[in-house]
C-alpha positions, 0 to 999 in steps of 0.5 A: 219847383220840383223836377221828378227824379225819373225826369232828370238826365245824369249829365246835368245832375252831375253838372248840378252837383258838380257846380254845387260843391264848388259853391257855385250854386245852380239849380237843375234847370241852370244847369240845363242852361249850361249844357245847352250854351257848353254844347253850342259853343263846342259846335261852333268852335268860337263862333258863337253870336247873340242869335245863338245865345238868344236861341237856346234861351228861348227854346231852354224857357220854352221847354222848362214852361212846358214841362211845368204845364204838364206837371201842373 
């Protein structure tokens, strides 16, 4: 699956490619996951629980799925 140049935000590209030529590959959409758990343990400066991880998950798939459906 194919995200639209025009659709893709640079820091998760940079993360991407970043990630990439360590040879730990990822897609754009791992690397999506990545910011978003990043940025929620920044917030809670070791606080982060199950129900956070669970979260973002969530809310990660939900956005991936509907991005798809409208591509579609």
């Amino acid at each position: 699956m194919d995200i639209k140049i025009e659709d893709r935000k640079e820091e998760i590209e940079y993360l991407r490619m970043g990630m990439n030529m360590a040879e730990l590959g990822v897609s754009y959409e791992q690397a999506d996951l990545i910011i978003r758990i990043s940025d929620r343990l920044k917030k809670l400066k070791g606080k982060f629980s199950l129900k956070d991880g669970v979260e973002i998950h969530h809310k990660w798939k939900q956005d991936w799925e509907k991005y798809y459906a409208i591509e579609a």
